[in-house]
VEXDREN-2710 file (C-alpha; in Angstrom, 1 decimal):
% VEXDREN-2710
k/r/px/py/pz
1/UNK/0.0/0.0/0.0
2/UNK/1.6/3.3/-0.9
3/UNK/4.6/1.6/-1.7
4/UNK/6.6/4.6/-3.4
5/UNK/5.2/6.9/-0.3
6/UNK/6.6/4.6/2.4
7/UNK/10.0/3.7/0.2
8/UNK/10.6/7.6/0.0
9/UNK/9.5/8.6/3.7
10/UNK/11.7/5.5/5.1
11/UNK/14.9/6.2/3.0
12/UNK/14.3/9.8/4.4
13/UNK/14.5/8.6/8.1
14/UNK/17.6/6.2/7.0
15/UNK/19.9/8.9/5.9
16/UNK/18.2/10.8/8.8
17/UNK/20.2/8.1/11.2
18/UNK/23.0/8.3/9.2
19/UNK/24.0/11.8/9.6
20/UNK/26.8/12.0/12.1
21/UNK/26.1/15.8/13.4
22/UNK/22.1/16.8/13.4
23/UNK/22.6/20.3/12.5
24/UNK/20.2/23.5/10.8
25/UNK/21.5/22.0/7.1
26/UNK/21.0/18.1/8.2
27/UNK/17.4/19.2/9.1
28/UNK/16.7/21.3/5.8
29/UNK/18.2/18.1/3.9
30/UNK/15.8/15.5/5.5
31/UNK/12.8/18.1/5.0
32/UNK/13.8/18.2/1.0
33/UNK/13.3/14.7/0.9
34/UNK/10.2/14.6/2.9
35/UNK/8.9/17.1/0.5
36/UNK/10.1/15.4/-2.9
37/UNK/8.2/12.1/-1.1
38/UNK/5.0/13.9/-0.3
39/UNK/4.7/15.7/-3.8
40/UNK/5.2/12.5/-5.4
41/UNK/2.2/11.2/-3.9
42/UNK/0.2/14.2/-5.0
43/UNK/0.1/15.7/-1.8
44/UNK/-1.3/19.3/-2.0
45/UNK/1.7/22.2/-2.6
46/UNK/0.9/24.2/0.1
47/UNK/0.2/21.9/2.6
48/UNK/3.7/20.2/2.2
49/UNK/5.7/23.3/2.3
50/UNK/3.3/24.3/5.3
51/UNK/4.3/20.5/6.8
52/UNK/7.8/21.2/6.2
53/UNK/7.4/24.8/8.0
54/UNK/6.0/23.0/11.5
55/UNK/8.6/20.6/11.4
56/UNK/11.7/23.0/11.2
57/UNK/10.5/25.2/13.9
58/UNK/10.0/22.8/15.8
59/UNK/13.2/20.6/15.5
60/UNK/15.0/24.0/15.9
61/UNK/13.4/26.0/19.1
62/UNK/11.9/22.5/20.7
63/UNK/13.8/21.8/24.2
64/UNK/14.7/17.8/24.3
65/UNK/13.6/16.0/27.0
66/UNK/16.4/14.3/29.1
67/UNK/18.0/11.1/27.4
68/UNK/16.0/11.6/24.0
69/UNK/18.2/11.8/20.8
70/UNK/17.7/15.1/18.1
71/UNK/17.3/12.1/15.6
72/UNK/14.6/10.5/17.7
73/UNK/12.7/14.0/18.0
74/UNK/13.3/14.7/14.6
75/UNK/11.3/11.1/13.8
76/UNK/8.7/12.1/16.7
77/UNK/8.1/15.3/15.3
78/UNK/7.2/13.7/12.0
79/UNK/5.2/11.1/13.1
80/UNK/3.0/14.4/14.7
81/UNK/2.8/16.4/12.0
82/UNK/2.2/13.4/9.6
83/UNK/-0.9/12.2/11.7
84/UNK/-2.5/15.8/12.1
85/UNK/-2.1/16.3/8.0
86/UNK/-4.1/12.6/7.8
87/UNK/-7.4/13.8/10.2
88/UNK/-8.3/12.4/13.7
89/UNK/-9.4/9.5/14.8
90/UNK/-12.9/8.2/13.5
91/UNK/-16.0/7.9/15.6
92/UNK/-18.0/5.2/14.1
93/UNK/-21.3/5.1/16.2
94/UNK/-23.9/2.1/14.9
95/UNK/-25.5/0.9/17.9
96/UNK/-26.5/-2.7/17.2
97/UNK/-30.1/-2.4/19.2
98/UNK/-31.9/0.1/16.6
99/UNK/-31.5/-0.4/12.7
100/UNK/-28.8/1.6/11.5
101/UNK/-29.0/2.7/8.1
102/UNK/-25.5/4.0/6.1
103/UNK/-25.8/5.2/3.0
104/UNK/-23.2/5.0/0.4
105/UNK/-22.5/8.0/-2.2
106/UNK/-20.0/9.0/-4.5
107/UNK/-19.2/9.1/-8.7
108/UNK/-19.5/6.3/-10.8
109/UNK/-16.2/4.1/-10.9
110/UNK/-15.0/5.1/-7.6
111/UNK/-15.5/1.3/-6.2
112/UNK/-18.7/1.9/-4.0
113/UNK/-20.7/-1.1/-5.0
114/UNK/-17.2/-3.5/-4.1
115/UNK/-17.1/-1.0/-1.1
116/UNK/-20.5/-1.7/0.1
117/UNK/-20.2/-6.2/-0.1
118/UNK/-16.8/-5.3/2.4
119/UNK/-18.8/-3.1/4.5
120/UNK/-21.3/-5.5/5.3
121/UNK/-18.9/-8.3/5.8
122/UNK/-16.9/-6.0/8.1
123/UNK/-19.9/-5.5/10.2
124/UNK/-21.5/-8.9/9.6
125/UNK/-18.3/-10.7/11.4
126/UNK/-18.8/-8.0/14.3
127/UNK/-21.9/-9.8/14.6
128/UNK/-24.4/-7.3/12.8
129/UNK/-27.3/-8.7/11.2
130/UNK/-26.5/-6.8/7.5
131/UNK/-28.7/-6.2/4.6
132/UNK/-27.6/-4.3/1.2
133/UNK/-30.2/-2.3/-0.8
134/UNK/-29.4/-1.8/-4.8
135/UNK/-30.6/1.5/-5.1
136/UNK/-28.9/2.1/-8.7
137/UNK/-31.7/2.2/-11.3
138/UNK/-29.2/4.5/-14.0
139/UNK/-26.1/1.7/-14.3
140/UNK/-26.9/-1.5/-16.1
141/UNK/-26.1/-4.4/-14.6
142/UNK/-25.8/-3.0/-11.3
143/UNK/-28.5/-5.1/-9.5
144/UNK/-26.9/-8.2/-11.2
145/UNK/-23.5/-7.1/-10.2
146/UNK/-24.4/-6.3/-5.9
147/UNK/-26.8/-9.8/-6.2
148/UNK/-23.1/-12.2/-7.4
149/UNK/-21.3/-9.8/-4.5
150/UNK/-23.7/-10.6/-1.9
151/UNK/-24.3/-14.5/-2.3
152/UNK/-20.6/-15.2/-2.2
153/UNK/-20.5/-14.0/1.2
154/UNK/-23.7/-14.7/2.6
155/UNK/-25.2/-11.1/2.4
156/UNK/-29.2/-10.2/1.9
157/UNK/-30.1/-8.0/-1.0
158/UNK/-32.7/-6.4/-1.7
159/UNK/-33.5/-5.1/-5.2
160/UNK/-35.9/-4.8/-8.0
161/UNK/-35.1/-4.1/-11.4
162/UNK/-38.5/-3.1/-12.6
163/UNK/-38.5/-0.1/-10.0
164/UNK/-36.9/2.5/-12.2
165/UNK/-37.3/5.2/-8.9
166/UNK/-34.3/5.3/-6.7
167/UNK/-36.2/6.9/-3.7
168/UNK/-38.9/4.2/-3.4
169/UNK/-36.4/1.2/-3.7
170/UNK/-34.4/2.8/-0.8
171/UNK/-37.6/3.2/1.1
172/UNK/-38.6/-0.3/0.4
173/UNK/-35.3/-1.7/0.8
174/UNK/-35.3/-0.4/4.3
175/UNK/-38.6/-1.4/5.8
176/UNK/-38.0/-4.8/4.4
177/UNK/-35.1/-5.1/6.0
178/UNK/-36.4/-3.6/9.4
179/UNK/-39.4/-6.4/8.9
180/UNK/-36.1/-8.8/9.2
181/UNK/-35.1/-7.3/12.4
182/UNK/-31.7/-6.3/10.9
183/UNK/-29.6/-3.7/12.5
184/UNK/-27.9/-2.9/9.9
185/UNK/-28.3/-1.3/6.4
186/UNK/-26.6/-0.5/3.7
187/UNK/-28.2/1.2/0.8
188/UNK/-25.8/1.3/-2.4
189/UNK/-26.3/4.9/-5.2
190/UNK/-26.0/5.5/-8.6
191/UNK/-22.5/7.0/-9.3
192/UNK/-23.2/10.7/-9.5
193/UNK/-20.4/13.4/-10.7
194/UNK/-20.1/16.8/-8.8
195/UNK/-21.6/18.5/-11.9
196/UNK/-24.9/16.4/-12.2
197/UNK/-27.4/18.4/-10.7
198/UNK/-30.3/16.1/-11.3
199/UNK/-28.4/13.4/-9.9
200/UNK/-27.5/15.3/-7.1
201/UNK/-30.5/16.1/-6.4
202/UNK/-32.1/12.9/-6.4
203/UNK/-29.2/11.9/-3.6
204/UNK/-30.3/14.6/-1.2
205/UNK/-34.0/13.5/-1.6
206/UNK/-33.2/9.8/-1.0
207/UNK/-30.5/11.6/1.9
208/UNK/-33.8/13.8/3.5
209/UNK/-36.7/10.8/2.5
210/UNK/-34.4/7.8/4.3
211/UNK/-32.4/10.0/6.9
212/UNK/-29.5/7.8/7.1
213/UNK/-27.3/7.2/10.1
214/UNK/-24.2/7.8/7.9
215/UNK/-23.9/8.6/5.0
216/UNK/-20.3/7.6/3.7
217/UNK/-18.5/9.2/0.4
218/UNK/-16.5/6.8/-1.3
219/UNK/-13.6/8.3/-3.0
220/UNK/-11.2/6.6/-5.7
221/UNK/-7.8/7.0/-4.3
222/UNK/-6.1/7.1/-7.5
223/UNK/-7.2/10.9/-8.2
224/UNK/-5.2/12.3/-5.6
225/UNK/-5.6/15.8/-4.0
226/UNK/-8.7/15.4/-6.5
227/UNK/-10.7/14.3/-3.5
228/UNK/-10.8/18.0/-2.0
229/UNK/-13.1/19.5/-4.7
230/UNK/-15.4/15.9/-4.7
231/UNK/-15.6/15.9/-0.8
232/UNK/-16.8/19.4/-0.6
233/UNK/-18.8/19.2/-3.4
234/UNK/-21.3/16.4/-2.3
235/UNK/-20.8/17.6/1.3
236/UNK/-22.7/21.0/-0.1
237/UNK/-25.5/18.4/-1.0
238/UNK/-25.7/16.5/1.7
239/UNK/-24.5/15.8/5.1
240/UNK/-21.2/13.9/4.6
241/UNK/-20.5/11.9/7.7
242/UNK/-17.7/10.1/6.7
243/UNK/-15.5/9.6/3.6
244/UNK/-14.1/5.8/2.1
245/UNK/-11.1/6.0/0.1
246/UNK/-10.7/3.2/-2.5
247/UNK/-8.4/1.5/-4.1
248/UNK/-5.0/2.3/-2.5
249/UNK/-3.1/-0.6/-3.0
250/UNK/-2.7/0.2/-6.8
251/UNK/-1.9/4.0/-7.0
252/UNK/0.9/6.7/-6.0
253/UNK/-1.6/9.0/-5.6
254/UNK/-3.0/7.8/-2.2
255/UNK/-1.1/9.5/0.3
256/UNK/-2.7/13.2/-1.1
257/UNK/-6.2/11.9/-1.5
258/UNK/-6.2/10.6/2.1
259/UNK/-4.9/14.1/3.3
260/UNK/-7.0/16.0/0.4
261/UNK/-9.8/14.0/2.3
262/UNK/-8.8/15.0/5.7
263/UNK/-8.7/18.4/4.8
264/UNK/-12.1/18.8/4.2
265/UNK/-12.6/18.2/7.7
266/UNK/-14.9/15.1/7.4
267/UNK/-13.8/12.1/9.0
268/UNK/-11.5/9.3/6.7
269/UNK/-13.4/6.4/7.9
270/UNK/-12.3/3.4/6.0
271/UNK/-9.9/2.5/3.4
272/UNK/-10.1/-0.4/1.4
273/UNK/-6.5/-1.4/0.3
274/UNK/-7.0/-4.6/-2.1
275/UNK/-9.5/-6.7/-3.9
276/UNK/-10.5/-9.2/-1.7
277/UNK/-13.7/-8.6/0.6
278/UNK/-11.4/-8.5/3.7
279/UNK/-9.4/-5.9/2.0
280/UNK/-11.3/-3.0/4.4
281/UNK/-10.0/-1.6/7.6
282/UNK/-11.3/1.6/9.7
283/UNK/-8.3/4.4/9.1
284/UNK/-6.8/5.7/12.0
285/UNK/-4.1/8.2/11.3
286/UNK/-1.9/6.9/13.9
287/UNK/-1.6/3.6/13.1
288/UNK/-1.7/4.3/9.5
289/UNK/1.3/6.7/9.6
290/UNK/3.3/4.2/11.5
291/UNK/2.9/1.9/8.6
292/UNK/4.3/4.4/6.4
293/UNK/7.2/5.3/8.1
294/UNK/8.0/1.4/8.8
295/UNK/6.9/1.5/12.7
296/UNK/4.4/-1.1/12.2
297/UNK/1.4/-1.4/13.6
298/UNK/1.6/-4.5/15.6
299/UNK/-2.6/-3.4/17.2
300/UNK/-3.9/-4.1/14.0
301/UNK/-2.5/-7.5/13.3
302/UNK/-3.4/-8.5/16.7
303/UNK/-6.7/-7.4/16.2
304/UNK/-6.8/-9.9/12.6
305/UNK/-5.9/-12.3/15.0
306/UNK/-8.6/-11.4/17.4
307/UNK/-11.0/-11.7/14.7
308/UNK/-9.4/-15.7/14.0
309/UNK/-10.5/-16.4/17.5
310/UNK/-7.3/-17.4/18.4
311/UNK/-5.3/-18.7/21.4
312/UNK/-4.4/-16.1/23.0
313/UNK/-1.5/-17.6/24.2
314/UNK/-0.7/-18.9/21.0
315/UNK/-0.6/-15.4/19.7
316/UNK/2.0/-14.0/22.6
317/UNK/3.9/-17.2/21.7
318/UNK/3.9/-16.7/18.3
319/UNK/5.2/-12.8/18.4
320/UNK/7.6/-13.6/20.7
321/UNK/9.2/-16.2/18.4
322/UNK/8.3/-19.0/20.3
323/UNK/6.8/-20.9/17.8
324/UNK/6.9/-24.6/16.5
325/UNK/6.5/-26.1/13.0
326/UNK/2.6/-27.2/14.5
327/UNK/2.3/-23.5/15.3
328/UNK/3.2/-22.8/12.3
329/UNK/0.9/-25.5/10.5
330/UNK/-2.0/-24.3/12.8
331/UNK/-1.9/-20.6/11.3
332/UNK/-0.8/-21.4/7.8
333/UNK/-4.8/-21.3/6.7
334/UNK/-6.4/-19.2/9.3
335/UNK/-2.8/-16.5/8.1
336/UNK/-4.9/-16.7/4.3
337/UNK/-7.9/-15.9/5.6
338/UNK/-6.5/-12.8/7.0
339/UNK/-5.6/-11.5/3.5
340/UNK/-2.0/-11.3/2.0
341/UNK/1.4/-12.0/3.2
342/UNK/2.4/-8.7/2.1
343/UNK/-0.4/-6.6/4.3
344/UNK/0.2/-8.6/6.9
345/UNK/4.2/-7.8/7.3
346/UNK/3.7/-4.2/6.6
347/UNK/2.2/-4.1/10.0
348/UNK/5.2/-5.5/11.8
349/UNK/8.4/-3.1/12.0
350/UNK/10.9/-5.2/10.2
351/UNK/14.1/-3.9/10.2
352/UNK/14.9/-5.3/6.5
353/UNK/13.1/-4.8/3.6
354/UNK/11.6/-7.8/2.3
355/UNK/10.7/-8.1/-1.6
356/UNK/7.3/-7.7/-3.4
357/UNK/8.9/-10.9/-5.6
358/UNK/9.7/-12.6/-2.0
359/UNK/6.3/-11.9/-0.9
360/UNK/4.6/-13.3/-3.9
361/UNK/6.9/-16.7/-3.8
362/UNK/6.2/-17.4/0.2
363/UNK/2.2/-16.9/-0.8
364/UNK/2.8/-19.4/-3.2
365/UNK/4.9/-21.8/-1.2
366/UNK/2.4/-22.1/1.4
367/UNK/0.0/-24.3/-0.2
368/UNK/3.8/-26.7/-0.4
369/UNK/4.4/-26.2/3.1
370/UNK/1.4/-27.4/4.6
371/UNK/1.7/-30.9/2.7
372/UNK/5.4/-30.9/3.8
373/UNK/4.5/-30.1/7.7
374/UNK/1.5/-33.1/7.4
375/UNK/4.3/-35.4/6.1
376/UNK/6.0/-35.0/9.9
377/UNK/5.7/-37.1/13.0
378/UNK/5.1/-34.9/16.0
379/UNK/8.0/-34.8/17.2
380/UNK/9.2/-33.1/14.2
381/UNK/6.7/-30.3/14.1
382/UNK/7.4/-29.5/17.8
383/UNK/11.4/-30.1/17.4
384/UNK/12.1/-29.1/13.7
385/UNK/16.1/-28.9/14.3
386/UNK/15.9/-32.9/15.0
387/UNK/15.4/-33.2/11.1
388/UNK/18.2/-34.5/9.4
389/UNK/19.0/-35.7/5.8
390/UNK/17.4/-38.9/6.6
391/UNK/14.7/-37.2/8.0
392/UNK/14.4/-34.3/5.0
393/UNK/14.2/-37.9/2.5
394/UNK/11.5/-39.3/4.1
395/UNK/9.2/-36.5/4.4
396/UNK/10.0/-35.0/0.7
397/UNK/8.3/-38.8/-0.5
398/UNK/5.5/-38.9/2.4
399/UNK/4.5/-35.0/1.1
400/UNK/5.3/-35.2/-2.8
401/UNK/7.4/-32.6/-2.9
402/UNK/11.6/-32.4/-3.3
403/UNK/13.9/-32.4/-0.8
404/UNK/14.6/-28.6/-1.8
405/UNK/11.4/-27.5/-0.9
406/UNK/11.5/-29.4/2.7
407/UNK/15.2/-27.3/3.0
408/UNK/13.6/-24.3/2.2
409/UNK/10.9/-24.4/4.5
410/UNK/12.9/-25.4/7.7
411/UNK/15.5/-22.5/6.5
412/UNK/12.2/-20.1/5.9
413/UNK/10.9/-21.5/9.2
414/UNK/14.0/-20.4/11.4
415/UNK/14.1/-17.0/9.4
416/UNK/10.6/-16.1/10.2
417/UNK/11.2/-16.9/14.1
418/UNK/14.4/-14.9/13.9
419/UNK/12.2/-11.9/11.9
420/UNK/9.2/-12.0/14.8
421/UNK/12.1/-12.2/17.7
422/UNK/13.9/-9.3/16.3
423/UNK/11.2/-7.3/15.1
424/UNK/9.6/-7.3/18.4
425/UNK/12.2/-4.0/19.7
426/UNK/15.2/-3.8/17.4
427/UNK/13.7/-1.1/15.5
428/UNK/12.2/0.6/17.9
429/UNK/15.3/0.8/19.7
430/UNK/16.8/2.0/16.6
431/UNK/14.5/4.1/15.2
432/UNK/12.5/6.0/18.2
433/UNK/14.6/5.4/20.9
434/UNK/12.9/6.6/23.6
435/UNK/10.1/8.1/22.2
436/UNK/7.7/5.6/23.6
437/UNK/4.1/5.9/23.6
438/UNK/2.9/6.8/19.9
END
């Protein structure tokens, strides 16, 4: 996700820790390259040179507290300013006694209809009873499209492709669904642009006849700064409560429609950062910005882990490194489900960078793996270094697979507990020092 963002901000804060005297020119250096990075991503002019602004005051006049680094309140200082530029925290308020009803808006192509499937599985596995309502009447196929979302993932629709009126399929839609003692709906819009005033129009009446508990505008992340002028112009329609931006793990452009967004001052609620139906998570600046700057963000993977039901035990064992080859056989599926390799370790704080090539071959070698760790006694899975060549023979014929591939996973295996082991302080020792609670 934002891959060119976070490779520019992180080489920033490497030659940041490289510099042997932190001095007025060291500072004005690392800002260049924080403002080349942010202009990349289409970040807004002004703001950036205004980012750049806050941060050199304040790494100039700012006293340091006792035992903290000027490269550790350089990185803490940007890590602020960062955040504020991405909005505050969400308030996301559906209580599940009453139906809730959350309407989505937004112009065509900007991924609401995809949006809207995610957002009822989001809620659906938080144990909301979800319905969706195809309130599209303009786009053909629309209806047939949200009906092939829905049934893969167990989702009610409601729909009707002989009501041509918008407003009284939304109505409809909803008392149905309140008949069904739902508690939550979702009511998906044609695509309207800023400039369609009969479009617009028929939004704010389905907005004032439905009177939503939300109403969420969905934003394609690949216009960039873009997202201002869309925000505020649907927000002079109707009440926006909250704004979705799409499709940010395939565009440079998502780190200045995120803070385009914030700027509006409505609240970034989600982001949706792949294909798959899991690919949806509530933004929060803090956590987000962490990511970026190759912190991690080790309370959201615990919370995909949370939602796995796991041990949780199993889950301190397994970040502390303590984990055998059943542990590891144990996750291997439930790790899928929880979307890709790649999102996953962009949450831990490595302190190497790790391959989108590398990535892509461990996804595909995890399907081998698991017949590999079946092929072992117990013993074996709970002691991996008794296996020896003898050992390595027997399992490569019991699982179908070479003796390389049985190598490579007990090598792969002992990497991985070395990664979680050291990943767990190095680099926050390294990189924040004693910055602590952020």
């Amino acid at each position: 996700m934002l891959e060119k963002l976070k490779e520019g901000l992180q080489s920033a804060l490497k030659k940041l820790i490289g510099f042997s005297v932190i001095d007025e020119e060291a500072i004005k250096e690392f800002l260049r390259d924080i403002q080349r990075s942010l202009l990349m991503a289409d970040v807004n002019v002004k703001l950036v040179f205004d980012l750049s602004k806050r941060i050199e005051k304040r790494a100039l006049e700012e006293k340091l507290l006792p035992g903290i680094s000027r490269k550790d309140h350089i990185i803490k200082i940007l890590y602020e300013e960062l955040t504020n530029i991405m909005g505050k925290e969400p308030i996301i308020n559906l209580p599940p006694n009453k139906t809730n009803v959350v309407l989505l808006i937004g112009i065509q192509g900007s991924g609401k209809t995809t949006f809207a499937v995610k957002l009822a599985k989001f809620f659906q596995k938080k144990g909301y009873k979800v319905g969706v309502i195809c309130a599209d009447t303009y786009r053909p196929g629309a209806f047939s499209q949200l009906k092939m979302l829905t049934s893969k993932v167990n989702i009610d629709l409601y729909g009707d492709e002989k009501i041509k009126d918008a407003i009284t399929l939304a109505k409809k839609g909803v008392d149905y669904f309140k008949a069904q003692g739902k508690n939550l709906v979702i009511i998906d819009t044609a695509g309207r642009h800023k400039e369609e005033k009969d479009l617009l129009m028929e939004m704010k009446e389905i907005s004032t006849e439905i009177n939503p508990d939300l109403t969420l505008l969905v934003v394609d992340g690949t216009i960039g700064q873009q997202c201002y002028s869309q925000a505020e112009a649907f927000n002079r329609t109707v009440k926006v409560g909250g704004i979705v931006v799409t499709k940010l793990d395939g565009t440079a452009k998502g780190g200045g429609a995120l803070a385009a967004a914030a700027a509006t001052g409505a609240q970034i609620m989600f982001i949706s950062t792949g294909e798959k139906v899991d690919d949806i998570e509530v933004f929060s600046p803090t956590r987000f910005v962490g990511r970026l700057l190759g912190l991690g963000d080790i309370k959201t993977l615990l919370e995909k882990f949370k939602e796995l039901e796991l041990d949780e035990e199993r889950i301190k064992k397994m970040m502390s490194g303590k984990i055998t080859m059943e542990d590891f056989y144990l996750q291997l599926e439930q790790l899928r489900r929880m979307g890709s390799l790649k999102r996953l370790l962009e949450l831990l704080p490595l302190p190497f960078d790790i391959s989108s090539k590398e990535i892509e071959d461990l996804e595909d070698k995890l399907k081998v793996w698991k017949s590999i760790i079946q092929s072992m006694t117990k013993e074996e899975r709970e002691n991996p270094d008794i296996i020896n060549s003898s050992r390595i023979k027997r399992i490569a014929r019991g699982s179908g697979r070479s003796e390389a591939d049985v190598r490579e996973l007990l090598k792969r295996f002992k990497e991985s507990k070395n990664l979680i082991k050291s990943s767990k302080g190095k680099v926050l020792r390294q990189m924040m020092g004693k910055i602590g609670k952020i």
